[in-house]
C-alpha positions as CSV (number, residue, x, y, z in Angstrom):
1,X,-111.6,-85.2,23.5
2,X,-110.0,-83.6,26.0
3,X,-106.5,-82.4,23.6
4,X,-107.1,-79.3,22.8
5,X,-104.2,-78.8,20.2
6,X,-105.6,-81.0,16.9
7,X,-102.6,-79.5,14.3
8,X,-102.4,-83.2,13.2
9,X,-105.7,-83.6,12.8
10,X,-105.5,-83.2,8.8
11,X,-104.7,-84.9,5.4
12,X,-100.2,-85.8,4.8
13,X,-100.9,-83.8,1.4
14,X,-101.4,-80.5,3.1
15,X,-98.3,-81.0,5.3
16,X,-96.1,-82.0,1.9
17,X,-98.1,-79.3,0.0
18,X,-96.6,-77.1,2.7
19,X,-92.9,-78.1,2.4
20,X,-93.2,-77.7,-1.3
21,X,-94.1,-74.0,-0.7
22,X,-91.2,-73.9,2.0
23,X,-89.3,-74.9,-1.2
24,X,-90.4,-73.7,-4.4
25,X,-92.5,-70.1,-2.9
26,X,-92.7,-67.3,-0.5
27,X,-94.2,-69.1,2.3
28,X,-95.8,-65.1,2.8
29,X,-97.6,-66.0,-0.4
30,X,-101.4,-64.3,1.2
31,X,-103.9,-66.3,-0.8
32,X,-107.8,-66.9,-0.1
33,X,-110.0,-70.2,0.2
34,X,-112.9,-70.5,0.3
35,X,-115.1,-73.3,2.4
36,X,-118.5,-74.1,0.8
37,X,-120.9,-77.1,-0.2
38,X,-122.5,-77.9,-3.3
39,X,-125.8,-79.3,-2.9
40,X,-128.1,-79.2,0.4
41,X,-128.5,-82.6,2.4
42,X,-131.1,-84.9,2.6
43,X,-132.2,-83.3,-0.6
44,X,-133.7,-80.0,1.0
45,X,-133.8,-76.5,0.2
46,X,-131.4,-75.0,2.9
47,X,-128.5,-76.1,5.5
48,X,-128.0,-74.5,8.8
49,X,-124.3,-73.4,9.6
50,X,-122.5,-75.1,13.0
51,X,-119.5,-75.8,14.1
52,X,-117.3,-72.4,14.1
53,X,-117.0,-72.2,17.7
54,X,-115.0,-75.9,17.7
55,X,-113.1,-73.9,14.4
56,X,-112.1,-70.9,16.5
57,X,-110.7,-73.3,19.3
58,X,-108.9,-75.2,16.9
59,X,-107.0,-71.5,15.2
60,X,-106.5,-70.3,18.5
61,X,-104.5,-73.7,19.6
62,X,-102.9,-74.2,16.0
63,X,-99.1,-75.2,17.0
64,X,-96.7,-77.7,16.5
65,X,-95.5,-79.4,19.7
66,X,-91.6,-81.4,19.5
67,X,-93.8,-85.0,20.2
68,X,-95.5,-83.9,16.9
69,X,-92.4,-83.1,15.2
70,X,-90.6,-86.0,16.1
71,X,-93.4,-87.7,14.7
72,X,-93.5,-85.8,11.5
73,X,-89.2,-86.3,11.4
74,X,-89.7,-90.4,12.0
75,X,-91.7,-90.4,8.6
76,X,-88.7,-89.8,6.8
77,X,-90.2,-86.8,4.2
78,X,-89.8,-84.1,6.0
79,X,-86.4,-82.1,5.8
80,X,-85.3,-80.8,9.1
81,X,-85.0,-77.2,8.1
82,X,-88.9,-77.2,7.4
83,X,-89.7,-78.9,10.8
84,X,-87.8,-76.3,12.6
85,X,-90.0,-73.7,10.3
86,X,-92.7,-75.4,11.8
87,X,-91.3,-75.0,15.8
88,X,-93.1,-71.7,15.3
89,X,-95.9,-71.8,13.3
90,X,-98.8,-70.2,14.4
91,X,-101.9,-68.7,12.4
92,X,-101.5,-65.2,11.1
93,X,-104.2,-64.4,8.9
94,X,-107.8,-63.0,8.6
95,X,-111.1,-65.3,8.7
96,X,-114.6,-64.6,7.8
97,X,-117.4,-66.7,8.2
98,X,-121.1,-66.8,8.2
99,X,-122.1,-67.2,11.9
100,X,-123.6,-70.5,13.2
101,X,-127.3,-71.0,13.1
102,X,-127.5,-69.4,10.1
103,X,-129.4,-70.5,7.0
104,X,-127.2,-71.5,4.4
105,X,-127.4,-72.3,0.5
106,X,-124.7,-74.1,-1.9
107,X,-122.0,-72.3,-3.6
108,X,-121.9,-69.9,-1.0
109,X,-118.5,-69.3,1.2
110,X,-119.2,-70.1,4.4
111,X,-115.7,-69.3,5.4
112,X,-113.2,-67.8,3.6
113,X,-109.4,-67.6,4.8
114,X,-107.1,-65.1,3.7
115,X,-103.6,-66.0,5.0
116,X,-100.0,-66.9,3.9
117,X,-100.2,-69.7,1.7
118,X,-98.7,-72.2,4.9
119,X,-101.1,-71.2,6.9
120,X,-104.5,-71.4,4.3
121,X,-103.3,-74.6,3.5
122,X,-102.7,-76.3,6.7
123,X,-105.9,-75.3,8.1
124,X,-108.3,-76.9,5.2
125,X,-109.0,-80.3,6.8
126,X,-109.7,-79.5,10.2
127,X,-112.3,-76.8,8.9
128,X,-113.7,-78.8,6.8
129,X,-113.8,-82.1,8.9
130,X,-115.8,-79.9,11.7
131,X,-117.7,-77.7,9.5
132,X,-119.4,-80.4,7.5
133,X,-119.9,-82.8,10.7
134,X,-121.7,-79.9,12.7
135,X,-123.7,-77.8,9.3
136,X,-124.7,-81.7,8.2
137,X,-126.0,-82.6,11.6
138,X,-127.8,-79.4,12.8
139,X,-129.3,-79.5,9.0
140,X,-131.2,-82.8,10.1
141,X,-132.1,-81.7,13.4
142,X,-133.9,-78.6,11.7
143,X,-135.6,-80.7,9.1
144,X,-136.8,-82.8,12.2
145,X,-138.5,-80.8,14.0
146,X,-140.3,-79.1,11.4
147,X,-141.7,-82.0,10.7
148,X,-142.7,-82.3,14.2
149,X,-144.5,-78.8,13.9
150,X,-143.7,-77.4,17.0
151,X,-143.4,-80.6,19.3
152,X,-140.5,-81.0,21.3
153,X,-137.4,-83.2,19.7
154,X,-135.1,-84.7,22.3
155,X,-132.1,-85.9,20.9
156,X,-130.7,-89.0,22.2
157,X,-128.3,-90.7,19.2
158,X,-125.1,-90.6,21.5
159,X,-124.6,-94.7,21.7
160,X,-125.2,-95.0,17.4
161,X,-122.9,-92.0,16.9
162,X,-119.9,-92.7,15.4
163,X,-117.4,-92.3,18.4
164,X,-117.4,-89.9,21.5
165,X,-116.8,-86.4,19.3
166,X,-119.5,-87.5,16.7
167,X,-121.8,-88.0,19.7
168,X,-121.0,-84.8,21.5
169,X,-120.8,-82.2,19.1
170,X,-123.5,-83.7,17.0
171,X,-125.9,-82.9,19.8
172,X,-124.5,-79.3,20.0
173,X,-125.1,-79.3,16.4
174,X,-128.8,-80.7,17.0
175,X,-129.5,-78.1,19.7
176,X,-128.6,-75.6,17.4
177,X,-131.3,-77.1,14.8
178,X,-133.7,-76.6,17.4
179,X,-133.8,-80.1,19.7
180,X,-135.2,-78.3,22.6
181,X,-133.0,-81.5,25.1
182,X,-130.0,-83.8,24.8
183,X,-129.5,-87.3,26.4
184,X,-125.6,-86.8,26.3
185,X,-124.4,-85.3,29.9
186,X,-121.2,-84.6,28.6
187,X,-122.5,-82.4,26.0
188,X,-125.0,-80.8,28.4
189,X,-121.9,-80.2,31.0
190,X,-120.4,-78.3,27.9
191,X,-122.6,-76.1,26.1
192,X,-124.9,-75.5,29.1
193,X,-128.0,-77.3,27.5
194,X,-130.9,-79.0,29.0
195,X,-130.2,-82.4,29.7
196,X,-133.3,-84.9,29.4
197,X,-134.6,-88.7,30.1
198,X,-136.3,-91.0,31.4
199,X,-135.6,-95.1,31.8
200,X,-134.8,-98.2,30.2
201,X,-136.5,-101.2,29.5
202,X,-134.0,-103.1,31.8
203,X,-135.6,-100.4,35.1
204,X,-139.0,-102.6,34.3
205,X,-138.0,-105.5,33.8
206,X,-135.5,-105.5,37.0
207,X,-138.6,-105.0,39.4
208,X,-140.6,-108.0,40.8
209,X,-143.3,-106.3,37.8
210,X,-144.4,-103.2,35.9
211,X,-146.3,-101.4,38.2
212,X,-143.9,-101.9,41.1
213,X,-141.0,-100.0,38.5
214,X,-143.5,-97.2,37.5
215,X,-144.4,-96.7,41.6
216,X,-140.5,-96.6,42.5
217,X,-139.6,-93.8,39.1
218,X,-142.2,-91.7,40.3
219,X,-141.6,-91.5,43.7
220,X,-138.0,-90.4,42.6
221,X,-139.0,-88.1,39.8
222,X,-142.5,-87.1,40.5
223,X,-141.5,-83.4,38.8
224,X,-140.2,-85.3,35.5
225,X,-142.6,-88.4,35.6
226,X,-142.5,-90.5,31.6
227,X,-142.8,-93.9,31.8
228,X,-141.8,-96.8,29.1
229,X,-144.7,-98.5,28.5
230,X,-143.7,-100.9,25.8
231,X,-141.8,-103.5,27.8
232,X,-144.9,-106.3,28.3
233,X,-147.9,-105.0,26.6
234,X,-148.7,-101.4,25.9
235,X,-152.5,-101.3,26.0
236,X,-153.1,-104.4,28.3
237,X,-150.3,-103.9,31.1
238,X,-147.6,-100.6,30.2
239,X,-150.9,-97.7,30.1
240,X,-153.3,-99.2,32.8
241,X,-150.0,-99.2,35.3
242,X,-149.0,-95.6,34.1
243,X,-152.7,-94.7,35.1
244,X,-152.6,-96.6,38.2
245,X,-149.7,-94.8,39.5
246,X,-150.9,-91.1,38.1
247,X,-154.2,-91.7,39.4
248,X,-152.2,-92.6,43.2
249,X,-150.1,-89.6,42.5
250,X,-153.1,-87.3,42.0
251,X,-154.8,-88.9,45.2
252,X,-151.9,-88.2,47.3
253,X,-151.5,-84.8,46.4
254,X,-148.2,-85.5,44.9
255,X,-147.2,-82.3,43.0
256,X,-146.3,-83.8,39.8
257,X,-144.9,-81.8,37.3
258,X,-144.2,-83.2,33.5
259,X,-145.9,-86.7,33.6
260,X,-147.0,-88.6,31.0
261,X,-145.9,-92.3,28.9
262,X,-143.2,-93.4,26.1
263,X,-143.8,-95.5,23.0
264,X,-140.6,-97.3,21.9
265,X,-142.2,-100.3,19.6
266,X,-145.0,-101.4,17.7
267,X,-147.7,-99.2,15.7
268,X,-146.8,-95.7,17.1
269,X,-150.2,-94.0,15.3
270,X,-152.4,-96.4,16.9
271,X,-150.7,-97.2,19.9
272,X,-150.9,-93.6,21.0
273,X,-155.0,-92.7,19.8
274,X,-155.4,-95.5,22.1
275,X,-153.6,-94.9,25.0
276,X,-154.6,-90.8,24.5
277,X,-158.6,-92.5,24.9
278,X,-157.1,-94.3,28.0
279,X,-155.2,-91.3,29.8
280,X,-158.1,-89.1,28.8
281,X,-161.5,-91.4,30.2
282,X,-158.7,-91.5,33.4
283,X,-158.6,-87.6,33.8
284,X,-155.1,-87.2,32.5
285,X,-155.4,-85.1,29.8
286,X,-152.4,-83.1,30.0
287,X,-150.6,-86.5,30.0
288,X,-147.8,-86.5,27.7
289,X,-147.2,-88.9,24.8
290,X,-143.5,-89.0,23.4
291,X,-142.3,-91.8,21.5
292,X,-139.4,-92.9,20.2
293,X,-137.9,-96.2,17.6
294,X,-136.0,-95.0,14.7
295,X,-137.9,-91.6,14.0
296,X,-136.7,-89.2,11.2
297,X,-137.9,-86.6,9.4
298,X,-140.0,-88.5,7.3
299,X,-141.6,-91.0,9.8
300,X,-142.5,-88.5,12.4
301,X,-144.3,-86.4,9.1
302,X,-146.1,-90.0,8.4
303,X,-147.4,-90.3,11.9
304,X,-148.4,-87.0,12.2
305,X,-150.5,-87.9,9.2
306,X,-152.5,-90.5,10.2
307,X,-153.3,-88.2,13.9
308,X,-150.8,-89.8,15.9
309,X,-151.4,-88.5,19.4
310,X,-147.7,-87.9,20.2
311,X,-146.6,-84.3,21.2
312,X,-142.6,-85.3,22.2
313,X,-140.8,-87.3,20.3
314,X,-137.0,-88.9,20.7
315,X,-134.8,-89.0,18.1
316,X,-131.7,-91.0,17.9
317,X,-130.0,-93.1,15.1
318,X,-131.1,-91.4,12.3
319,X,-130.5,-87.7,13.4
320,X,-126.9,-88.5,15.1
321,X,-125.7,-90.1,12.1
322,X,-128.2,-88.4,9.6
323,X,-128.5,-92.0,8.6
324,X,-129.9,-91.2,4.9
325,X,-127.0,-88.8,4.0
326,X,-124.3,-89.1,6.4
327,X,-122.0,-86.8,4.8
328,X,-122.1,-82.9,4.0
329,X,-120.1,-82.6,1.1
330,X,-118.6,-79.3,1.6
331,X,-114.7,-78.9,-0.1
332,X,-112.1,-75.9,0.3
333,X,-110.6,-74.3,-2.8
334,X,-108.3,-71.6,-3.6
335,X,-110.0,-68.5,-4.8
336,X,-107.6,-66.2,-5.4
337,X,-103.4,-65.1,-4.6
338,X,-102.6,-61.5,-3.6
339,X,-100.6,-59.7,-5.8
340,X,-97.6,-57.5,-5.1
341,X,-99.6,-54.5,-4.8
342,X,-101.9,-56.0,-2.5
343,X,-104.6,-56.5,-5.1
344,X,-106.2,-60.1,-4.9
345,X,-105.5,-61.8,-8.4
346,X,-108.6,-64.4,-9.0
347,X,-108.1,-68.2,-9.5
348,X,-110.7,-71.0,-11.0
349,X,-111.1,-74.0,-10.8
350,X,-112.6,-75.8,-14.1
351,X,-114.5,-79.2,-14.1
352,X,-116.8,-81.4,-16.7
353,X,-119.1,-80.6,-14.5
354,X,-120.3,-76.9,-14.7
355,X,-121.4,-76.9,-10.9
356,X,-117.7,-77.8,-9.7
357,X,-116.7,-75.0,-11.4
358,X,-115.3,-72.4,-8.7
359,X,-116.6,-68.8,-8.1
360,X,-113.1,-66.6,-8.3
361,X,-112.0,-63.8,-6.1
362,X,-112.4,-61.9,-2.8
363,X,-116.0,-62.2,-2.1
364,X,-118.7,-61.4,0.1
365,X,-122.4,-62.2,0.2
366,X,-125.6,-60.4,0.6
367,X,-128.9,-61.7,1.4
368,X,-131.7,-60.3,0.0
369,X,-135.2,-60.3,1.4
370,X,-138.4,-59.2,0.7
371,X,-138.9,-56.3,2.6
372,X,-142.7,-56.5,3.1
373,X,-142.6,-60.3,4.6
374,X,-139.0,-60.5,5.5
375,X,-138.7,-63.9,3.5
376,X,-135.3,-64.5,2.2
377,X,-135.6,-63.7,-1.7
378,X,-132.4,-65.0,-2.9
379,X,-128.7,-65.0,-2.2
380,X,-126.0,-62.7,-4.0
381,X,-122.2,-63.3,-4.1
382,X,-120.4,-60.3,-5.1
383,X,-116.6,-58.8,-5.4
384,X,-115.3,-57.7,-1.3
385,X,-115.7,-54.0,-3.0
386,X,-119.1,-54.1,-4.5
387,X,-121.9,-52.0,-2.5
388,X,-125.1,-51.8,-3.2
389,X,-128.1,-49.1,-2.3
390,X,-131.9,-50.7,-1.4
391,X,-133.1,-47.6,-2.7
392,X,-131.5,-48.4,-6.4
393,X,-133.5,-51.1,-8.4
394,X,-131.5,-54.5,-8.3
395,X,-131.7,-57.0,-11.3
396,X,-130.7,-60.8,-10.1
397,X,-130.0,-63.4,-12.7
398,X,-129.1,-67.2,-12.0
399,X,-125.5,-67.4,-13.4
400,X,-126.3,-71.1,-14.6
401,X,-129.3,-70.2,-16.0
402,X,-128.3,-66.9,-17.1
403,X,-131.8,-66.2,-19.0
404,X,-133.7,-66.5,-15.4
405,X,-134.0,-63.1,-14.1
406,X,-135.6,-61.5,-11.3
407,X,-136.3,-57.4,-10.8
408,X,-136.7,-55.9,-8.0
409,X,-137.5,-52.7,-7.7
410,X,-135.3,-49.8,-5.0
411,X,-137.3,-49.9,-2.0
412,X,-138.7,-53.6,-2.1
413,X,-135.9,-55.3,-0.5
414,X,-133.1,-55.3,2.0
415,X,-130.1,-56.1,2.0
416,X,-127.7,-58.0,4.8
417,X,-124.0,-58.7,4.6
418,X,-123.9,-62.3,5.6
419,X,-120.5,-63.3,6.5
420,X,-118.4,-61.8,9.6
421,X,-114.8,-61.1,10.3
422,X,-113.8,-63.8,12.7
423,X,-109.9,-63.5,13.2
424,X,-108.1,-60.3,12.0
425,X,-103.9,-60.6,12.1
426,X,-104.0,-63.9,13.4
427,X,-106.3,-62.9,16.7
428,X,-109.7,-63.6,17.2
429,X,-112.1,-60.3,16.8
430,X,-115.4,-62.7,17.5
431,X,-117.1,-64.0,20.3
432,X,-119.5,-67.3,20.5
433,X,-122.8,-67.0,21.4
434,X,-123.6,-69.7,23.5
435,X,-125.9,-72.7,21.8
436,X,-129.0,-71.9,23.4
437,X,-128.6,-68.4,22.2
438,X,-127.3,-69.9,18.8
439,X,-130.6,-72.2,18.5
440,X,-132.9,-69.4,19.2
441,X,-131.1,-67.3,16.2
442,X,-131.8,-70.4,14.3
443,X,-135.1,-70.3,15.0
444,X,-135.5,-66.8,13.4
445,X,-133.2,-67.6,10.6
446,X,-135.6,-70.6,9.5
447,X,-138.5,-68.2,9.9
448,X,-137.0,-66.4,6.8
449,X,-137.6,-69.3,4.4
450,X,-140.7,-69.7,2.3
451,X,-142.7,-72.8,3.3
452,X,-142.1,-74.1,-0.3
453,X,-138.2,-74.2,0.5
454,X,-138.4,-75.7,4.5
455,X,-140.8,-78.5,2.5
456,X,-139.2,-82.1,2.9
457,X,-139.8,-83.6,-0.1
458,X,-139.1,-81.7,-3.5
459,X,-137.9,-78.3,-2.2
460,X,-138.7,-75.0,-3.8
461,X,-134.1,-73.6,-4.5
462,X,-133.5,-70.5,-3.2
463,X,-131.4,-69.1,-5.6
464,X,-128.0,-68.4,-5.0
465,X,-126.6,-65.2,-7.7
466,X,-123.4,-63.6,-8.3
467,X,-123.1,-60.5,-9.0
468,X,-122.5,-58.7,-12.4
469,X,-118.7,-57.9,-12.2
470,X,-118.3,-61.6,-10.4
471,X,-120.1,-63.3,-13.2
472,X,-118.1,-60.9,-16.0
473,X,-114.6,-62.3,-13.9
474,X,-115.6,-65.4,-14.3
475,X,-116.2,-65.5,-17.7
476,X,-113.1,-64.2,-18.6
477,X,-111.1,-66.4,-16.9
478,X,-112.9,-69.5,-18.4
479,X,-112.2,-67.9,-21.7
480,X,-108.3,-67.5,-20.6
481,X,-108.3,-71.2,-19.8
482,X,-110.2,-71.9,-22.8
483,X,-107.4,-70.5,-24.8
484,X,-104.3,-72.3,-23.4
């Protein structure tokens, strides 16, 4: 984890792809790709963007060092005159890309490269491989804790994740979706997020008994005071312990801080009504309840239910891995090849399949929202040179559905560009927020949503629309291919 420089990190086609420009084009070729997803995870209604701050690291150290190129010579496919092309190498081009936190919909570029044709190619896995790791991840984590309804999510997946990186970044990621704590120091030590925790099973069970554990954790942590109360018996031995010490604590005039009990097994909806009566007929009624044991999106919704008298909950397996769809699906494909006049010629893509078919050309994106409640009305890909006026009326269509339409009349919407310009000549024009900062954007961004579309099961689809000139350049270029 600690190499920065990850050039290798990506598919042997886009290195070979690369020699056959070095052969058979002007390796100057500027060209655009696009980076986008076709369908939201875990069968939602929005994604949240993460990961650009790992893709600006991994521009900024794009090079080639000799141990890499004696490794790319000892495969025996690479010609030497192209290896000592790549002695150099270095990104050149122009990035845009929308900014991390943000909520995202499919079809939608969420970062576009514009670059010589070496360059856009080289650089597809690596975005793609962090892009989709980070947008899937921070995705769950948002769809989490709204199920949680303003409780706090700790994440604490790092031993399930799927390797050091996975574990690290993918608690970035869940920060940024709005886990308000991290088990993983390392990722704390990174990003500068709150690190949180209490004990293990193997704390109890390594004291002569329960309550002697309990006693010795809160004299150590009397500020940050949970206690696992699942190791015997909850009810009969883990919660009268827990009181026992709290109710020495309070006697003492021990200035606790955050104190309260875990649940990691068993019934977690009637477990916790009955230790809350417990805690409560004791005097501890700002004692919290967090629980943990293979919580998602969809238990945690379940258990809140049926009055489960949790307020924290922790969060591992199936948020780390996003265990139910543990892949984001987002792909990279060339949109269009500048011309010699510097005028960006579009390029398709066709497929049986009418949503794999590409959106051509130099685009941008504006969201549009309803300017009376600020919820996000739909999405609108256009041409880089299309503008538009909020004062002029605006007529949306669903270029799928052509025959769905939606008016809106000047003056009842706004209008925000969506993407920003992250390198410019090869140099970085951008600057990170930091993921704290990055979560609370998050925050507002899911506040834009209609309930209908943050809804877990059966989403309400914000629609995504292209613009009038886009749609009319895509049609004519599926009739060009039609006719050859």
């Amino acid at each position: 984890m600690d190499r920065q420089n990850l050039t290798l990190m990506t598919d042997l086609y886009e290195l070979t792809m690369m020699q056959g420009y070095f052969r058979h084009k002007d390796r100057n070729e500027t060209v655009i790709f696009d980076a986008f997803y076709r369908s939201n995870p875990c069968g939602g209604g929005y994604a949240i963007c993460a990961g650009l701050e790992q893709v600006i690291q991994y521009i900024r150290e794009l090079h080639f060092e000799q141990e890499d190129l004696d490794y790319l010579a000892s495969l025996g496919i690479f010609d030497s005159d192209f290896l000592d092309y790549l002695k150099n190498f270095r990104f050149s081009g122009d990035i845009y890309a929308i900014p991390e936190g943000t909520v995202m919909f499919p079809r939608e570029p969420i970062i576009k490269v514009i670059a010589p044709i070496m360059e856009a190619q080289l650089v597809e896995t690596a975005i793609l491989n962090i892009i989709n790791h980070q947008s899937l991840i921070a995705t769950k984590a948002a769809r989490v804790c709204y199920a949680a309804k303003g409780d706090g999510i700790m994440e604490f997946g790092l031993r399930r994740a799927q390797g050091p990186d996975a574990g690290t970044y993918g608690a970035r990621a869940a920060m940024i979706g709005g886990c308000i704590g991290t088990s993983n120091v390392l990722c704390g030590q990174l990003f500068d997020v709150p690190v949180k925790g209490t004990h293990a099973h193997s704390w109890i069970m390594s004291f002569p008994d329960e309550y002697s554990a309990f006693k010795a954790y809160a004299d150590m942590y009397p500020e940050a005071c949970i206690l696992l109360v699942d190791t015997y018996d909850t009810l009969k031995s883990g919660v009268p312990n827990a009181i026992r010490v709290f109710t020495e604590m309070r006697s003492a005039g021990v200035p606790y801080g955050l104190y309260g009990i875990r649940l990691d097994s068993g019934d977690l909806a009637y477990l916790s009504k009955e230790a809350r009566k417990m805690l409560d007929a004791a005097g501890f009624h700002d004692a919290v309840i967090s629980a943990s044991n293979d919580l998602d999106e969809y238990l945690i919704d379940s258990l809140k239910a049926q009055g489960a008298a949790i307020t924290s909950w922790g969060v591992g397996t199936n948020l780390i891995t996003s265990k139910d769809n543990p892949s984001f699906g987002g792909v990279y494909k060339l949109a269009a090849i500048q011309a010699d006049d510097g005028s960006f010629i579009p390029k398709i893509k066709l497929s049986e399949n009418s949503e794999k078919v590409t959106n051509p050309g130099n685009k941008k994106i504006y969201r549009v929202y309803d300017k009376e409640n600020g919820k996000i009305r739909a999405d609108l890909i256009c041409l880089a040179d299309e503008e538009y006026n909020e004062d002029a009326d605006l007529l949306l269509f669903d270029p799928l559905e052509p025959w769905k339409k939606t008016f809106l009349t000047g003056g009842s919407y706004t209008l925000r560009p969506l993407m920003e310009q992250i390198f410019r000549a090869g140099q970085c024009c951008y600057s990170s927020p930091k993921v704290m900062d990055i979560r609370s954007y998050c925050q507002s961004e899911l506040n834009t949503l209609w309930d209908e579309t943050k809804r877990l099961v059966n989403p309400h689809q914000v629609y995504v629309d292209l613009s009038q000139r886009l749609y009319d350049t895509k049609l004519a270029l599926l009739e060009e291919m039609s006719r050859q």
